[in-house]
C-alpha positions as MATLAB code, in Angstrom:
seq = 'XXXXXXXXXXXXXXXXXXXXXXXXXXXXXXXXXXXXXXXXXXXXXXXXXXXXXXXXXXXXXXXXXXXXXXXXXXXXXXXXXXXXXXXXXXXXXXXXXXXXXXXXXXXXXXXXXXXXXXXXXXXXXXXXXXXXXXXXXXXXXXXXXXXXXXXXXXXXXXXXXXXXXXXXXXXXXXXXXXXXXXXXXXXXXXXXXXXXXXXXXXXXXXXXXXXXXXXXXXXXXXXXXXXXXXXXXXXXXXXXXXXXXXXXXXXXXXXXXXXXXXXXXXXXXXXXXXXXXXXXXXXXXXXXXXXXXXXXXXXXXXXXXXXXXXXXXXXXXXXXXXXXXXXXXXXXXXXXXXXXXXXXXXXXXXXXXXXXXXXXXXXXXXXXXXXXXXXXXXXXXXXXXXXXXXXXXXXXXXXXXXXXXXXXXXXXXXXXXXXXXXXXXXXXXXXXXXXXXXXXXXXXXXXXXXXXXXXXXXXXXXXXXXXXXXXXXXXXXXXXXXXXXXXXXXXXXXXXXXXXXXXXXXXXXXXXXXXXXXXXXXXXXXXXXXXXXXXXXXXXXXXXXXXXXXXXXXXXXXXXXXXXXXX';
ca = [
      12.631  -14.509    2.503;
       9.509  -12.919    1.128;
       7.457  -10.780    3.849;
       3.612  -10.997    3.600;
       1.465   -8.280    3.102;
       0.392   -8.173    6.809;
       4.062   -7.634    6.968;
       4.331   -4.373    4.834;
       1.291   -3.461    6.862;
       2.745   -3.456   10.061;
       6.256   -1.517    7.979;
       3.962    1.080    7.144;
       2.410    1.751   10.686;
       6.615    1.676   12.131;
       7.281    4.546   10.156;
       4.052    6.339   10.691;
       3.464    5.616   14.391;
       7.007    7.044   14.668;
       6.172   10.379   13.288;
       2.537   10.465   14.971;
       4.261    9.757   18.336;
       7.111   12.056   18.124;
       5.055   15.141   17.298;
       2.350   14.638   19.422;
       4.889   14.370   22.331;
       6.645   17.266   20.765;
       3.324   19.611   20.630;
       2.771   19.004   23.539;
       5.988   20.602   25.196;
       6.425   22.986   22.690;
       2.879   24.789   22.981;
       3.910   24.827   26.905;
       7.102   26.126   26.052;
       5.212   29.239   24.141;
       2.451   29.800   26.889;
       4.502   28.607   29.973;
       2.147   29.972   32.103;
      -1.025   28.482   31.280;
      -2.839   25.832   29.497;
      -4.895   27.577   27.416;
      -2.768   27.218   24.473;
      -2.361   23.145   25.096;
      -6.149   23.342   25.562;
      -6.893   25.446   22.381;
      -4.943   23.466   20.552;
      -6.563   20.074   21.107;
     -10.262   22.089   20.698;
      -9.441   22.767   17.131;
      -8.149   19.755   16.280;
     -11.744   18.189   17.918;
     -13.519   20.447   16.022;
     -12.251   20.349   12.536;
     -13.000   16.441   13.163;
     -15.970   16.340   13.945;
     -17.404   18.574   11.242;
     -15.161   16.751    8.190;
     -14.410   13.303    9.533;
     -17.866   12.110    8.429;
     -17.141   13.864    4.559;
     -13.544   12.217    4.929;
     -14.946    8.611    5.781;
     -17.460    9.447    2.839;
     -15.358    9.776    0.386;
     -12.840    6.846    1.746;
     -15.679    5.056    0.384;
     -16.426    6.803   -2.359;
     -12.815    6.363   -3.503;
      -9.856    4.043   -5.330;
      -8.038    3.179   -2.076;
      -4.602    3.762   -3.636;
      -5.683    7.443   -4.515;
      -6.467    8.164   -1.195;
      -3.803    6.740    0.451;
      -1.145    8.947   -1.834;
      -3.125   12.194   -1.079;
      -3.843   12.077    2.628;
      -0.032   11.016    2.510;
       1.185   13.672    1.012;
      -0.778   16.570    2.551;
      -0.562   15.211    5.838;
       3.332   14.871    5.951;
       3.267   18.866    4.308;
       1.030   20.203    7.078;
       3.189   18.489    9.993;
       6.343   19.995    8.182;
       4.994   23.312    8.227;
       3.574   23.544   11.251;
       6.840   22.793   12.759;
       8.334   25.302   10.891;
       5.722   27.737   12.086;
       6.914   27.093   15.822;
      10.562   27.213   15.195;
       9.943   30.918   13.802;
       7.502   31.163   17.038;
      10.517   30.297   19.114;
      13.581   31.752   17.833;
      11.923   35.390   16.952;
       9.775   36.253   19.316;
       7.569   39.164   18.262;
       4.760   40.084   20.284;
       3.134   41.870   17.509;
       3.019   38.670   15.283;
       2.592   36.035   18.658;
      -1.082   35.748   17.933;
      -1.179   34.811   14.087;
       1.217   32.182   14.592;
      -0.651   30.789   17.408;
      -3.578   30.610   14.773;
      -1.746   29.579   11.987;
      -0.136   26.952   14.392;
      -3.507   25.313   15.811;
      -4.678   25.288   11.978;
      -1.852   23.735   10.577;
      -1.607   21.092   13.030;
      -5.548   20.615   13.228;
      -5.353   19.813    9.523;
      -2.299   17.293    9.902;
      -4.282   15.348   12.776;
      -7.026   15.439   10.153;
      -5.386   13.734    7.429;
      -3.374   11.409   10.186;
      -7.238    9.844   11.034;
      -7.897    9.365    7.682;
      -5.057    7.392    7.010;
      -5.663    5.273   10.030;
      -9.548    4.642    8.457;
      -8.242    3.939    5.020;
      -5.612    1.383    6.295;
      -6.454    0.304    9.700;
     -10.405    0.355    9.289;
      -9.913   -0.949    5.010;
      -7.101   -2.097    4.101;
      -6.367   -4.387    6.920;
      -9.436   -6.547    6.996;
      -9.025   -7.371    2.954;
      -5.441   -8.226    3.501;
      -6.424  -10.509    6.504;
      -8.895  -12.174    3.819;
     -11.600  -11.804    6.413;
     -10.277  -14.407    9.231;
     -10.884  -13.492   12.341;
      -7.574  -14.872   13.590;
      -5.227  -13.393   11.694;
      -7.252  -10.182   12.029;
      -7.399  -10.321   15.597;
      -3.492  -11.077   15.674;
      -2.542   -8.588   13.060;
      -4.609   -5.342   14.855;
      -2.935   -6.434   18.547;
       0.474   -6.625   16.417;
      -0.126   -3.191   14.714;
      -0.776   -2.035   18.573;
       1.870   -3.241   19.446;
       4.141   -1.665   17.372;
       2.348    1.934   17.965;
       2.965    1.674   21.981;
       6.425    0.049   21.348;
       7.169    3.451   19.513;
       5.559    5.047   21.852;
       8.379    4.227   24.396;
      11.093    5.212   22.224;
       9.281    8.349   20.590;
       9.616   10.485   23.209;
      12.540    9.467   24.918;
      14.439   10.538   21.647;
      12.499   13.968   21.134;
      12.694   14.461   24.847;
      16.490   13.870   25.442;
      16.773   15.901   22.113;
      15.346   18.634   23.645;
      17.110   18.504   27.455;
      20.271   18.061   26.222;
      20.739   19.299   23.297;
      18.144   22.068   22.083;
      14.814   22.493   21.388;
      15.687   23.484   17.374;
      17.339   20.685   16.625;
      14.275   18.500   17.734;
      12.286   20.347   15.043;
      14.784   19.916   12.175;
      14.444   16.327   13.484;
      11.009   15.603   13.130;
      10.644   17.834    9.878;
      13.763   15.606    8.184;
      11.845   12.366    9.416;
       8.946   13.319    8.088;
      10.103   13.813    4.667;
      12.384   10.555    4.960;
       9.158    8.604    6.695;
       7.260    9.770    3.596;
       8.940    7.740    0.709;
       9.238    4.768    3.190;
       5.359    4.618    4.138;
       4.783    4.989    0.533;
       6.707    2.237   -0.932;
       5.966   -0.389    2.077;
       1.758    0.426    1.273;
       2.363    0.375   -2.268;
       4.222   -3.313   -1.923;
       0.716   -3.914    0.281;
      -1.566   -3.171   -2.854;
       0.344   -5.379   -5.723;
       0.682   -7.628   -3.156;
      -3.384   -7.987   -2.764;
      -5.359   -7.937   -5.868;
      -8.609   -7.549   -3.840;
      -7.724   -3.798   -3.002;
      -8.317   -3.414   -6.547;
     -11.573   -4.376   -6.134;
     -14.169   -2.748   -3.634;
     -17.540   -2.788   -2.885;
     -19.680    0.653   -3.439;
     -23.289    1.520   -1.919;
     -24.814    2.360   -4.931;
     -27.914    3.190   -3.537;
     -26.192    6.361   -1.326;
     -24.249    7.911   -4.741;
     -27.624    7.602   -6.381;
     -29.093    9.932   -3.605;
     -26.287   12.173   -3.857;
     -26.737   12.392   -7.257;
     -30.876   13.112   -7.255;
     -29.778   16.025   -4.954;
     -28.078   17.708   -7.841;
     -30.814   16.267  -10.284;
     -28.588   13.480  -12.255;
     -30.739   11.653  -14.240;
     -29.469    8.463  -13.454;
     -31.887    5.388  -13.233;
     -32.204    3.614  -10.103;
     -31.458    0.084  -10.012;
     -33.673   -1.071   -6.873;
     -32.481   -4.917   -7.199;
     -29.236   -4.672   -6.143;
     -28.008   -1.855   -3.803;
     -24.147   -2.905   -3.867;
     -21.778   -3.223   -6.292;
     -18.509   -4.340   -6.477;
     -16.214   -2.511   -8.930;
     -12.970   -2.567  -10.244;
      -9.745   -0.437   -9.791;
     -10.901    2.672  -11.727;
     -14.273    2.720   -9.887;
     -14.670    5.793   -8.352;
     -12.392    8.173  -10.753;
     -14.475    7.579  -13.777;
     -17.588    7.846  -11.952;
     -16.534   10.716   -9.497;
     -14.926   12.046  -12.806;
     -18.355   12.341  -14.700;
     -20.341   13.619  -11.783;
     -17.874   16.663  -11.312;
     -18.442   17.408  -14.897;
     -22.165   17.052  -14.682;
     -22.720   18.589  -10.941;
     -20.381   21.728  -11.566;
     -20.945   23.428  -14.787;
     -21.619   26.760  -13.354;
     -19.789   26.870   -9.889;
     -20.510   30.338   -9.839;
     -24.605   29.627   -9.579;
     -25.984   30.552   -6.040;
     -28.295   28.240   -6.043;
     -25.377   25.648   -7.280;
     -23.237   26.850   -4.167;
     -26.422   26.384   -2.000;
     -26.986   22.886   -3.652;
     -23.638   21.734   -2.534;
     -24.026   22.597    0.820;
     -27.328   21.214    0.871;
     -25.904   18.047   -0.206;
     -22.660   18.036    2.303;
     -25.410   18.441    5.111;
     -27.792   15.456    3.706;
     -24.351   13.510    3.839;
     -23.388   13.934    7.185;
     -26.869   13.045    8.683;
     -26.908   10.019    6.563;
     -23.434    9.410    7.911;
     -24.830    9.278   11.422;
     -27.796    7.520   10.498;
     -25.471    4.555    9.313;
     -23.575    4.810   12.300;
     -26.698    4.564   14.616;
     -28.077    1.689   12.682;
     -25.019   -0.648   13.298;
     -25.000   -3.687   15.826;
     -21.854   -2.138   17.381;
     -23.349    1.090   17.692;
     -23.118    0.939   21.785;
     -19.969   -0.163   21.964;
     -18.857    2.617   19.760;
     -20.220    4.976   21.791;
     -18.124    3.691   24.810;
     -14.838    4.177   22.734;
     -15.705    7.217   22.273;
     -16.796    8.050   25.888;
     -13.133    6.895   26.927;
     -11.949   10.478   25.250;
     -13.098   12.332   27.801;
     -10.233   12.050   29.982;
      -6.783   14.036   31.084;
      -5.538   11.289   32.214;
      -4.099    9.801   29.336;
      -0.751   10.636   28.043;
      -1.989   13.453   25.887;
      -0.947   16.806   25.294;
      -3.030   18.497   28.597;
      -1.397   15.108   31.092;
       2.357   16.214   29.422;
       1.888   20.577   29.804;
       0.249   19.721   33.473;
       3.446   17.295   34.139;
       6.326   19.422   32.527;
       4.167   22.638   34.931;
       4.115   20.390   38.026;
       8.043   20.599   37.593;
       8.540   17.458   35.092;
      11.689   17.947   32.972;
      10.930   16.618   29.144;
      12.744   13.437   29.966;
      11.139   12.538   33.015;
       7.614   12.673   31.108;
       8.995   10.964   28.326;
       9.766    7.655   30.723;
       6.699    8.574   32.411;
       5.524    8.392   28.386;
       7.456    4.857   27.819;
       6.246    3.018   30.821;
       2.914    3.337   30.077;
       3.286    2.283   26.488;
       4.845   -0.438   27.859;
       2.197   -1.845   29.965;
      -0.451   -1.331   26.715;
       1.851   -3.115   24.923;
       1.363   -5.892   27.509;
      -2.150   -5.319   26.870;
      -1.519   -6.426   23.138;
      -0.219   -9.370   23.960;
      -3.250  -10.630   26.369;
      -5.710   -9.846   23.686;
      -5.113  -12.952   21.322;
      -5.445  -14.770   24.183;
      -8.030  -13.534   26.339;
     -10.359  -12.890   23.147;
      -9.515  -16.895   21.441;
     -10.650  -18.293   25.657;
     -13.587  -16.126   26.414;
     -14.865  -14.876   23.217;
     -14.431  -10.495   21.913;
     -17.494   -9.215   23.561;
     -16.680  -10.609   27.196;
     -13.014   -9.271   26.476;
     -14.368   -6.007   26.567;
     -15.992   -6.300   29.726;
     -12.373   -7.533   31.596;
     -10.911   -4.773   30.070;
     -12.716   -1.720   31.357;
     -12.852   -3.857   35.209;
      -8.918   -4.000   34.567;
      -8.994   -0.026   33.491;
     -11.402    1.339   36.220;
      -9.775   -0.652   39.025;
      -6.406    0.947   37.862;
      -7.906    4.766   37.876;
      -8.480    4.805   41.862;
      -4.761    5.260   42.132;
      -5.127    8.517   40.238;
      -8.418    9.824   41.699;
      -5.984    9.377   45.235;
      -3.582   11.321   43.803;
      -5.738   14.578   44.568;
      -5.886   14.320   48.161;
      -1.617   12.780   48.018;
       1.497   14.942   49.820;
       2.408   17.906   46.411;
      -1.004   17.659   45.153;
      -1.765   21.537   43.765;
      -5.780   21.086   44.397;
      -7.053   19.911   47.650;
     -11.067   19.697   46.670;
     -12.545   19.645   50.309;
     -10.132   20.896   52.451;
      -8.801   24.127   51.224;
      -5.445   23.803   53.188;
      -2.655   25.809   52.360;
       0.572   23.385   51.713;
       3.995   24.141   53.260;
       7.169   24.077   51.670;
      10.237   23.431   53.789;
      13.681   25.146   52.252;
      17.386   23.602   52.828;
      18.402   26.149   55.157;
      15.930   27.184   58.336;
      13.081   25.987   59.916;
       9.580   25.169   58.156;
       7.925   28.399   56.685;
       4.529   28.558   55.138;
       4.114   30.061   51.661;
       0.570   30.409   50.237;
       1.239   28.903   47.074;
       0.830   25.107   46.302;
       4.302   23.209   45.837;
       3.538   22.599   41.891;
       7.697   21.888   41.137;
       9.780   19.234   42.461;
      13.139   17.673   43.967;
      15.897   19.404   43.138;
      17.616   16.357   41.157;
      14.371   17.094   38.838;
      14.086   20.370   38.977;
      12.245   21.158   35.081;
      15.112   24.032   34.532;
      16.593   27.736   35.389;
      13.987   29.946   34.533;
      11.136   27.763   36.100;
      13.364   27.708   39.516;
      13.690   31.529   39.120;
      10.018   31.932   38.114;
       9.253   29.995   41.394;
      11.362   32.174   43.656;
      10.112   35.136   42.404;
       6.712   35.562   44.072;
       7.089   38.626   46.768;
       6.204   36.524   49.467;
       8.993   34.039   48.539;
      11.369   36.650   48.285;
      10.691   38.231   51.769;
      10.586   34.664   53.398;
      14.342   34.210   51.727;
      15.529   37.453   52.527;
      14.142   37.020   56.693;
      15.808   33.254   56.769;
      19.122   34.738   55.224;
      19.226   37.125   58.403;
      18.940   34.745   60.118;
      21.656   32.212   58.760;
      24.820   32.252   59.446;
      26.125   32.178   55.788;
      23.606   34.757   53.855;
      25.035   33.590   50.553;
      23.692   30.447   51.000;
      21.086   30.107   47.749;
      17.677   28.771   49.510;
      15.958   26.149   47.549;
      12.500   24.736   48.395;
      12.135   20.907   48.942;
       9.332   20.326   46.633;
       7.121   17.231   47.215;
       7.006   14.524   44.153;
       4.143   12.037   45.839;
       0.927   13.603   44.121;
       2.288   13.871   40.561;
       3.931   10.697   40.729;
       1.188    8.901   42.402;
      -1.420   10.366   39.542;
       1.198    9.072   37.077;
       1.964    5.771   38.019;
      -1.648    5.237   37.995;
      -2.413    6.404   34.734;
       0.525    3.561   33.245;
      -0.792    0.845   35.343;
      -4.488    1.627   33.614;
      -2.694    1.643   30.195;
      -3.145   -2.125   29.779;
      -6.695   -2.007   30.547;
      -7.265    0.723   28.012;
      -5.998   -0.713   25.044;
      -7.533   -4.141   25.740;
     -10.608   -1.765   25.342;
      -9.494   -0.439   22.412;
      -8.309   -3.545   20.359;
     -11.558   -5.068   21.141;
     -14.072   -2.547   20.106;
     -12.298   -2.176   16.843;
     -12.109   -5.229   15.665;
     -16.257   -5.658   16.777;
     -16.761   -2.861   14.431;
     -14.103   -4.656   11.978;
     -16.195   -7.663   11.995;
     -19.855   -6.110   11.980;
     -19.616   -2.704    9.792;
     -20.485   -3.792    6.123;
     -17.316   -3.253    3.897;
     -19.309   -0.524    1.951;
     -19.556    1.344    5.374;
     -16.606    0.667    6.882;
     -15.285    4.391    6.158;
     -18.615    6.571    7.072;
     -18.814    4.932    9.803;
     -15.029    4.883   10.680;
     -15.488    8.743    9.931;
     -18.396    9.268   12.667;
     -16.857    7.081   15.046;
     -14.039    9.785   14.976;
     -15.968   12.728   14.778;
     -17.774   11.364   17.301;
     -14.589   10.431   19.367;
     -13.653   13.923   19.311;
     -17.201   15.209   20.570;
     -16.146   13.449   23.855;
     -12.638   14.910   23.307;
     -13.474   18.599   22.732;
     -16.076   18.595   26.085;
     -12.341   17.751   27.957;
     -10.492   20.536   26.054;
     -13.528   22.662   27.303;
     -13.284   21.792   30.785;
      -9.672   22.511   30.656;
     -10.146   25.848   29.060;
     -12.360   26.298   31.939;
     -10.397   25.237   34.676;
      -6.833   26.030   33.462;
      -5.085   26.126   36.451;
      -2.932   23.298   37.967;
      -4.932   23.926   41.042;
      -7.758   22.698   39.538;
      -6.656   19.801   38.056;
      -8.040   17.527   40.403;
     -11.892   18.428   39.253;
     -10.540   17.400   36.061;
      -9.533   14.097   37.172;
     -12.424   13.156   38.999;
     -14.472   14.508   35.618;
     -12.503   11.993   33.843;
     -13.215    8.846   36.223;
     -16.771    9.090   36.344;
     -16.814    9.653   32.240;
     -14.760    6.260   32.243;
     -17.222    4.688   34.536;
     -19.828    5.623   32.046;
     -18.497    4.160   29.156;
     -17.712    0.630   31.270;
     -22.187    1.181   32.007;
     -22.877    1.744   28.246;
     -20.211   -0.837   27.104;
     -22.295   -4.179   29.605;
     -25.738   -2.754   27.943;
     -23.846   -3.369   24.735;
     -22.331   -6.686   25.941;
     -25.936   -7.627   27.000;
     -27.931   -6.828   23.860;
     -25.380   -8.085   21.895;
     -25.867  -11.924   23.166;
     -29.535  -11.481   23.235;
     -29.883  -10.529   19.495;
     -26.956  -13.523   18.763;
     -29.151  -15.852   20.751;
     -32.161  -15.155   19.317;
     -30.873  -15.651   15.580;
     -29.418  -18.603   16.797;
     -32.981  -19.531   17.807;
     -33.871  -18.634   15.016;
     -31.816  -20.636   12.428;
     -32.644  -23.583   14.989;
     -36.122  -23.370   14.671;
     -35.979  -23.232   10.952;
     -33.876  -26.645   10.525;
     -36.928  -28.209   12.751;
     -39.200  -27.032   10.399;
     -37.116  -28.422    7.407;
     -36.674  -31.215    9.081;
     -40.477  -31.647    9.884;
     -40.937  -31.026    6.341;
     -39.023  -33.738    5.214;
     -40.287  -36.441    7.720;
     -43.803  -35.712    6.483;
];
């Protein structure tokens, strides 16, 4: 039987959801694993990556746009698929030779390398997901609406199985042979993604064809004083598949012909600058501009399954396997999620989809805002009580320290159960209760209490369906709203702006690092959610306003022809 196109699509986001899932699950053990004793590195980490897109996402979308979509496809491929590879690499040295000389460049050279694979992973997901997608729906809503929830889908689907494979990889087996893993999937996942897009593009002769602003390369090109006349009757064009190369191919020639010129050098950046504001500009000027903002407002959270929710589980006393469940059941209740949007959306319309979605979210969240003040929890915000562990062999004894590790039957491994019995105050409360006992040999192991960190957990996978209900249906607003010469500036701020949000959380972590403070961060995160479910009805409510008043509109003109007519 021959597959559709929407097919290949959804072949090509297996393969790539399946390395995007694995190594951000991976990352996010593995930078604990190098820093076990703080989150700084986790936190770091995830500040680059917000960083590096927020300054070059907008230049990405830019030249997404700019660009022959097959082109870009093969080269954000390609490098992206390179980076990942050698980043892992980078932490398998990191891990088998430790050298405390050289523990600080490949730290760096880590957080780069994997800051520039995340980059190049977004810009796939704007050429394809943002692009491709909507040309190979052929513009109907339906099968655009079913397609993105399928796509979804398939991400949280892999999201189940993702980790559960790196993490059982790495608890019973080792954590090398997880890396040689991903790095050999990688290269395998490469060829695959490839070939499926490529059957995509001969499949659809319209992603031959794209439409250019004309007007914006015209700017671009005044900046570096092109004399190129300005057409001022007709600000798009459509072109064919060699758009962009022979065009971007002359301007190179024209704009560079002394690259070592100062004032050349100072031209460029001068122009890089003018396109980034005009990227935001476009992005401010869309219909969907408030609902993009609320998107973006749900990044500033830890309680997601990201990197900081997986280091502050595995320190709480998580093995790798117990997050990755932890990891699969929430996936599983987005991909619930996926399936109520086709549904929801075709009964009570995409806007007012939205607005069920963050109620569903929010109402979900108060289960992990309880969590803080739940038996285990490491930060008690108002009462400043000192928790008491009770040990297998004695009576109660009180130890100042917060029970951060849990049951036995999950205890993470040896050397965080030796770590934890290692504090003075530990050891002279063992060595008084073995006077006391009858059999001093007896090894005394804390009871740890499992309510808070389950508790914050369970709440963050019952929110998961209300989250991506969120997601699926402020995408496919901008999907059917962004003009398709737009669609990748503004795909490009909407992740740099995404990441603003993001890098304001990485900052609060690197400020409050410890798993005693955790539960500022989780309150932080509500009220930022609460925000965006504010900013997303003012969207909701201008939104029908400005549809009922061109409705309106168009009404009042048919009287009119009508009248005309009569008389």
């Amino acid at each position: 039987m021959k597959l559709k196109a929407e097919a290949y699509i959804c072949i090509n986001a297996f393969f790539a959801f399946c390395c995007d899932r694995m190594w951000q699950f991976a990352t996010g053990i593995l930078l604990v694993q190098l820093t076990p004793s703080s989150l700084r590195l986790t936190a770091s980490y995830g500040l680059t990556l917000s960083v590096i897109a927020i300054v070059l996402s907008p230049f990405l979308g830019d030249w997404i746009d700019k660009s022959q979509r097959l082109k870009v496809v093969q080269i954000l491929l390609a490098a992206q698929k390179i980076l990942v590879i050698a980043c892992a690499i980078t932490i398998y040295i990191c891990i088998q030779y430790q050298n405390a000389s050289l523990l600080l460049f490949f730290q760096i050279l880590i957080v780069l390398l994997g800051s520039a694979a995340n980059l190049f992973s977004q810009g796939l997901k704007i050429a394809i997901g943002k692009d491709w997608i909507i040309v190979v729906c052929k513009n109907d809503k339906d099968i655009l609406a079913n397609t993105n929830a399928l796509v979804r889908r398939i991400d949280l689907i892999v999201a189940i199985v993702a980790p559960l494979v790196i993490g059982a990889l790495m608890s019973h087996i080792s954590t090398s042979v997880s890396i040689v893993f991903i790095c050999v999937w990688n290269i395998v996942s490469l060829f695959l993604e490839y070939g499926s897009i490529l059957k995509v593009y001969k499949m659809t002769p319209a992603l031959s064809m794209k439409l250019i602003n004309k007007q914006s390369v015209e700017q671009n090109d005044d900046q570096l004083s092109l004399k190129i006349s300005n057409s001022s009757s007709e600000n798009q064009e459509r072109r064919p598949l060699a758009e962009s190369e022979h065009d971007s191919s002359q301007a190179s020639i024209t704009e560079n012909p002394t690259s070592s010129n100062p004032s050349t050098l100072c031209n460029l950046v001068a122009k890089r600058l003018q396109s980034m504001i005009s990227g935001w500009r476009i992005y401010y000027r869309q219909t969907v501009f408030l609902a993009g903002c609320a998107l973006s407002m749900l990044y500033l959270t830890v309680i997601g399954m990201g990197g900081i929710i997986i280091g502050f589980s595995y320190a709480m006393g998580l093995s790798e396997l117990y997050v990755s469940i932890f990891m699969g059941l929430a996936s599983l209740f987005g991909v619930f999620g996926t399936f109520l949007f086709p549904k929801i959306r075709r009964r009570i319309g995409l806007a007012k989809t939205g607005i069920i979605s963050f109620s569903l979210q929010l109402s979900m969240l108060v289960i992990c805002g309880a969590s803080i003040w739940t038996p285990g929890s490491p930060s008690n915000l108002f009462s400043g009580q000192v928790y008491k562990e009770t040990s297998s062999v004695g009576n109660f004894t009180e130890v100042d320290t917060p029970p951060i590790f849990m049951n036995d039957s999950i205890y993470l491994n040896t050397t965080n159960q030796t770590r934890a019995a290692n504090t003075p105050k530990e050891n002279s409360t063992i060595s008084t209760l073995n006077k006391d006992n009858k059999n001093p040999t007896t090894p005394i192991k804390p009871t740890r209490i499992l309510t808070s960190v389950i508790v914050l957990l369970s709440g963050i996978v019952l929110s998961r369906t209300g989250l991506w209900l969120s997601d699926l249906t402020i995408i496919q607003l901008q999907q059917e709203h962004v003009p398709e010469s737009e669609r990748g500036i503004v795909s490009g701020v909407q992740n740099s702006t995404n990441h603003s949000f993001e890098i304001l959380m990485f900052l609060l972590t690197i400020a409050f690092p410890n798993v005693e403070q955790f539960g500022i961060l989780i309150l932080i995160s509500i009220s930022a959610i609460i925000s965006a479910g504010m900013v997303y009805l003012i969207f909701v409510s201008r939104f029908q306003q400005t549809f009922l008043n061109s409705k309106e509109r168009i009404t009042e003109n048919s009287e009119r022809q009508d009248l005309s007519v009569i008389t």
